[in-house]
N, C-alpha and C positions, 0 to 999 in steps of 0.2 A: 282295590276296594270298589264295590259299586257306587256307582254316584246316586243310585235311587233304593232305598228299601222302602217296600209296598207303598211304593208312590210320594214316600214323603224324601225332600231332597236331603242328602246328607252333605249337610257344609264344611265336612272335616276335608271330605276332599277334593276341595278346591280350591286350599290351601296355596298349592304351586302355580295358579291360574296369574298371570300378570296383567292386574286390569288397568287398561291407562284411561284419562280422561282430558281431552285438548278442547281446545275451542280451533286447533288451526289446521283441523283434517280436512281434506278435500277429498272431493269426489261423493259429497253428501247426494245431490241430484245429479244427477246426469241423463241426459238426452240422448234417446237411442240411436245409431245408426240407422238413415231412412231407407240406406240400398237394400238392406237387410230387411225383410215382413215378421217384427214382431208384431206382440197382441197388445205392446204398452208403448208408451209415446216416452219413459222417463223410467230412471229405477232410483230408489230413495233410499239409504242402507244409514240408519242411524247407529249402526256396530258394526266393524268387522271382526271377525273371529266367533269364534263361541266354547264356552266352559264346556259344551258336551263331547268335544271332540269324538262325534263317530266317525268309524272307520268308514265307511258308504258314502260320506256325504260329499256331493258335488262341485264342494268351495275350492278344494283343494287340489281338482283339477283347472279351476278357471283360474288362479292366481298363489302356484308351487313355490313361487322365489319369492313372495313378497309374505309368506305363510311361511317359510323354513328359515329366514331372518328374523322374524318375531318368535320362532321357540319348537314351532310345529303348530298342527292344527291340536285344537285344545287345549292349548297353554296360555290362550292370550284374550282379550275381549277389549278391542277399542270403545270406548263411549264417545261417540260425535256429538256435543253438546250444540252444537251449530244446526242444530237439523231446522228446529221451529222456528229461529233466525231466518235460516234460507228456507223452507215455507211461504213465511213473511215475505219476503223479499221478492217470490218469482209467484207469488200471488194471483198475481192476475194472467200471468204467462203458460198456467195448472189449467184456467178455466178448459173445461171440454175433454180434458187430456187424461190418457190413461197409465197411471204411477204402478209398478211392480214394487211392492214396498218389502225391504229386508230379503235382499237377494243373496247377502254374504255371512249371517248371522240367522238367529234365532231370536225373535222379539220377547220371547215369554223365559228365554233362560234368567238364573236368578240375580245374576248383575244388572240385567236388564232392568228387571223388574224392581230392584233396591235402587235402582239410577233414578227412577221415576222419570227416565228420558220415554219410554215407551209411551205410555200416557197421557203425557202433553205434547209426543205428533200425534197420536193417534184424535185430540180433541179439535191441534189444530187443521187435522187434515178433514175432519167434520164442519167445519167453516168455509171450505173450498167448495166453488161449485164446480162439479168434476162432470 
């Protein structure tokens, strides 16, 4: 079944989608390898997984074993409730700094968006001077 007809999402199937919600995931920020020349100082992933599970998508080469323990890619969608906590937290340690946000998910899929987690980094990361 498609998950999209003419643009509007179809919630039937995502049914089998396991979405978990913790307060004690880790790996919300993380600070890049400096040997390494990325374009970002930190990457922020307030979900991993995502309900669209395509077949193309890049996640599922950077982390095969910890994506085939939770179901497959698009069966699963962590919600990291800790994100605007640790925001908070590393506050002042952001200032200047360039964040790749949502490196292992989709921010705008629709657990996303029903979590109302997207929305409130997205407000507190608007309070950062970056």
């Amino acid at each position: 079944m498609d998950r999209y007809v003419h643009g509007i999402p179809n919630f039937k199937s995502y049914d089998a989608i396991n979405v978990r919600e913790d307060e004690k995931f880790r790996n919300v920020l993380v600070q890049q390898n400096k040997e390494i020349d990325f374009d970002f100082d930190y990457t922020l992933n307030p979900y991993q997984g995502c309900s669209y599970g395509c077949k193309e998508c890049y996640v599922q080469d950077i982390i095969p074993s910890s994506i085939e323990k939770k179901g497959g890619w698009g069966s699963f969608v962590e919600i990291r409730r800790r994100t605007v906590e640790v925001l908070d937290k590393y506050r002042e340690k952001l200032k200047d700094k360039r964040i790749f946000v949502s490196t292992l998910s989709d921010l705008w899929m629709p657990e996303a968006v029903a979590s109302g987690l997207t929305r409130a980094v997205l407000e507190k990361l608007a309070t950062i001077d970056f």
